[in-house]
N, C-alpha and C positions, 0 to 999 in steps of 0.2 A: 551215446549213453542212453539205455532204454529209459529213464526219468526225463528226456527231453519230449518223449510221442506224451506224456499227458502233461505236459510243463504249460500249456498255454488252454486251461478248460473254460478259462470266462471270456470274453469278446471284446472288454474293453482293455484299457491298460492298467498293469499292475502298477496303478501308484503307491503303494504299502508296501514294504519288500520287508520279510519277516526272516531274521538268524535264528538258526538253533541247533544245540547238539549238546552232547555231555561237556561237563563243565573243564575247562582245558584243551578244551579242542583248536581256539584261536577263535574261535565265533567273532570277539570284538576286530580283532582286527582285519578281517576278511570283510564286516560290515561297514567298518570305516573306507575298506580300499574300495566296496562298491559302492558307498555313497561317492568316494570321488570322481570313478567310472562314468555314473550320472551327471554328477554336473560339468564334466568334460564334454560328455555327449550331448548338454546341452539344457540340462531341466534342474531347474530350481530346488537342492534338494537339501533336507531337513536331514540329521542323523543324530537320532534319538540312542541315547546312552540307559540303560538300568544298572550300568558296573558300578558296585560301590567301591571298588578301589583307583577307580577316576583315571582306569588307563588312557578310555578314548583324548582326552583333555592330554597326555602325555604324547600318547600319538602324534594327534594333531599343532602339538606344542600350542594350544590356544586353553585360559584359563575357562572353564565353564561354568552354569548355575542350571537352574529351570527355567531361564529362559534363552531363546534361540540364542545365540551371538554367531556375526561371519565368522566362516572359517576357510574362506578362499572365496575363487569364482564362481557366486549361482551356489554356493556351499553356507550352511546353516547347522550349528550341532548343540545341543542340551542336553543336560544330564539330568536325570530323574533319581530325587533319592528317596527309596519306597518306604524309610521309616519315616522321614518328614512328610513324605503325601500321607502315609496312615493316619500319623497324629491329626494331621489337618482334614481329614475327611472324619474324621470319628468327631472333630473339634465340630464340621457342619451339623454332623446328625445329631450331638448334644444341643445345641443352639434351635434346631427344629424341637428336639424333644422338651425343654425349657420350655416352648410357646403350650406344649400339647399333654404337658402334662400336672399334676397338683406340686405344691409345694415340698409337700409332706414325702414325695416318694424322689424328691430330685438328690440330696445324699446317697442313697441307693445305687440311683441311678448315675451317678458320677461316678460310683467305685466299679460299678459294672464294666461300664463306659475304659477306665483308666486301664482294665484288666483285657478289654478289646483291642485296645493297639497293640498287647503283642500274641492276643490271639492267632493262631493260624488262618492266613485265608487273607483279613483286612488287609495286611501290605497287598497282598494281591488284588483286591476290589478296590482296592486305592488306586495301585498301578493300570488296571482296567480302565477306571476311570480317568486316568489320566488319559491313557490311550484313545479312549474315544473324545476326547475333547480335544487334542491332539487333530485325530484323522479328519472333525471339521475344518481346518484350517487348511486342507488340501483337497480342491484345486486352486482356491483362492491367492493364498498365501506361497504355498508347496505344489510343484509337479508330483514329487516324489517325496516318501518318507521313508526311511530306511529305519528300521528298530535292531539294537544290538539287543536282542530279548535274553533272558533268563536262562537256567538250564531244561530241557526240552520237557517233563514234566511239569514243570510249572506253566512255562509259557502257555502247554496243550490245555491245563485246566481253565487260564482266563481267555483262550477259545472257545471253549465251550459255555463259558458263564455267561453270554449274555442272553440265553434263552432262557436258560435257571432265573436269572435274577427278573427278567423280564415278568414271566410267568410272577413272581415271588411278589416283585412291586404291585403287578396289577391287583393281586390278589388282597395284600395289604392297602391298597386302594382302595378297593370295594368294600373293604372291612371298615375303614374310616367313614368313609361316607356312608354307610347306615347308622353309625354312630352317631355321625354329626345331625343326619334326619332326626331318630330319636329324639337327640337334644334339642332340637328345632321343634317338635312335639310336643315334648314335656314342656319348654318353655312355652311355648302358645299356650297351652293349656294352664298352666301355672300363670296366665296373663303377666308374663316380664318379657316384652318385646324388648329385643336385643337386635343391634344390627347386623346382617348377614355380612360376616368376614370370612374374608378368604384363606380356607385352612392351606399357609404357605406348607404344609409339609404334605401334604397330597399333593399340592401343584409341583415340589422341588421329585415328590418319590416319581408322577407323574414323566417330568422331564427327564428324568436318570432312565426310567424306562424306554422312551422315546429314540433316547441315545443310542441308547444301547443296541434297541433293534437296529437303528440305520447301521450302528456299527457290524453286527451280526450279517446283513446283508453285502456291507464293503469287502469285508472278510472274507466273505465267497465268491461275491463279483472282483473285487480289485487289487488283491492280494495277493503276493507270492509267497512261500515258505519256502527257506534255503536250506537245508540239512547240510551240518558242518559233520565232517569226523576225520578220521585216520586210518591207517590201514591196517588196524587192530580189529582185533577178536569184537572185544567189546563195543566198541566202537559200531562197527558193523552191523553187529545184532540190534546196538539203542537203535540204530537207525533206521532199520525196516521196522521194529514196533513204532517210531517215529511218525514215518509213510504209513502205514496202516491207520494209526491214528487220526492223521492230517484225514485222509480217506474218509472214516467216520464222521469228522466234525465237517466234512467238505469245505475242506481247503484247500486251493491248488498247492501240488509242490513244484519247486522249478526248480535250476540246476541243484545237482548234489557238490557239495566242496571237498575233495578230498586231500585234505592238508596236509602240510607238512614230511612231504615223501621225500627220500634223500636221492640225490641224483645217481641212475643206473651208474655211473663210473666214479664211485666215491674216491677217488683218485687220494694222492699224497697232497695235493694241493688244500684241496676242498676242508684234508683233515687237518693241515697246518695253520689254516685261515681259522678253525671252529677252536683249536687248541690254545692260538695264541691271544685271542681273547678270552678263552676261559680260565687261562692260569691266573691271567690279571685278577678276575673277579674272584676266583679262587681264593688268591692271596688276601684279597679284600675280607674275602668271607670269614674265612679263619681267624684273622687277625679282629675282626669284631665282636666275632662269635664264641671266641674262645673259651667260655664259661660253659659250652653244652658243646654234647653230642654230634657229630654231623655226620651224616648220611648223603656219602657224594651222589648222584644218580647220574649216568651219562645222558647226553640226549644230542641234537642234530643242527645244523646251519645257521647264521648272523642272528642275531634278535632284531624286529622290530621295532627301532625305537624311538623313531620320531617321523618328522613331517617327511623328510626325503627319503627315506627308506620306506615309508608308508606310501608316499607317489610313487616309487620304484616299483613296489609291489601290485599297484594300481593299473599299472605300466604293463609290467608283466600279463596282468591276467588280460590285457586286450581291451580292445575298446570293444562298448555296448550294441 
């Protein structure tokens, strides 16, 4: 596959192994069977969930949270939910802005504040940030991280943000600290010696930026991006704007996944095995659904649906 001659453009190892593709593609579960690829092969590996409907946890038949818990041998998985990190990151920068700003304007600033978590963007600088605090924890803790990421435009935008934000923090930096001179001024001059405290919200914007660049530089040295898709139209096309993208932002790509193909000899078998489980679920469907509409849609081979079917799958695609 011509995606394999630039699959390996940094020198070290891709400890970061990045999913993505249009939504539906299987991403989570291709993620999950190459985290367990890894830690067969041997390396301690983390797999990081953003699914809010907590498939990987169903996969892996293991209960998850935000923090790591085993989930086999050298296997580690969490789940990330982007509207509780929003909350709680919007909840830190209120907490900074309390320290740094008057009385008089903090009501304002809470309605502001409460209209930000469902801002466009915050789940994603939440999620970012998660991500980079996160990617410290590997090599230490993590050989490998595996992220089952978002659908491919979003992921691509918190690729690109940590120069944006970098640039944004410093800038905001330097704006505070002439400020705080100023006020270092007036107060000398006004003789009310005050103690030089340390403005925690430069030192917190300070470290976000810090992050962030080491992040920015992982991302190109030790990262991979996996482009998931199908043997559709659509599919297809997300995916070379994908590749071109990753390109732009310089990111390596490594294998393409192309999922879900039905076997060259769809035999009577293959269709007897796909039918007699779907009548089941069928009947199931109807009989709950029965107050609406349905719209059957056909589609292709066994589901997915827990641990052995997911090491089957793991199986299948080869060892690392």
């Amino acid at each position: 596959m011509s995606a394999h001659a630039h699959q390996h453009d940094h020198d070290g190892p891709a400890r970061f192994v990045l999913f993505g593709g249009k939504g539906g593609v299987g991403k989570t579960t291709l993620a999950a069977a190459h985290a367990i690829r890894l830690a067969v092969a041997g390396h301690r590996t983390l797999l990081v969930s953003t699914d809010p409907a907590h498939s990987v946890a169903d996969l892996l038949e293991t209960p998850l949270g935000p923090e790591a818990k085993p989930a086999g041998e050298r296997l580690w998985a969490l789940e990330i939910d982007p509207e509780k990190d929003a909350e709680a990151y919007v909840e830190s920068i209120r907490e900074d802005a309390r320290e740094a700003v008057s009385k008089a304007v903090l009501p304002a600033l809470d309605r502001h504040l409460k209209l930000a978590v469902q801002a466009p963007g915050t789940a994603e600088s939440a999620l970012f940030d998660r991500f980079t605090q996160l990617m410290e924890r590997c090599p230490a803790e993590y050989d490998r991280i595996v992220f089952d990421t978002a659908p491919s435009g979003h992921t691509l935008r918190l690729l690109t943000l940590p120069s944006m934000l970098g640039a944004w923090v410093e800038g905001l930096a330097s704006q505070r600290a002439k400020v705080n001179k100023l006020q270092g001024m007036w107060r000398s001059m006004a003789g009310v010696a005050e103690p030089e405290r340390e403005d925690r919200v430069l030192v917190r914007l300070r470290r976000r930026a810090e992050r962030f660049a080491a992040a920015r530089k992982r991302l190109h040295e030790e990262t991979l991006f996996h482009p998931v898709m199908l043997a559709e139209r659509l599919p297809i096309e997300e995916t070379v704007r994908v590749i071109a993208q990753l390109g732009e932002a310089g990111i390596p790509v490594g294998d393409v996944f192309v999922n879900r193909l039905w076997p060259a000899d769809a035999t009577s078998a293959f269709m007897a095995e796909r039918v007699a489980q779907q009548s089941d679920y069928l009947e199931e469907i109807r009989r709950r659904f029965i107050d609406y509409d349905l719209i059957e849609v056909a589609q292709s081979a066994r589901d997915i649906d827990g641990r052995a079917a997911l090491d089957a799958l793991a199986e299948r695609l080869g060892p690392l």
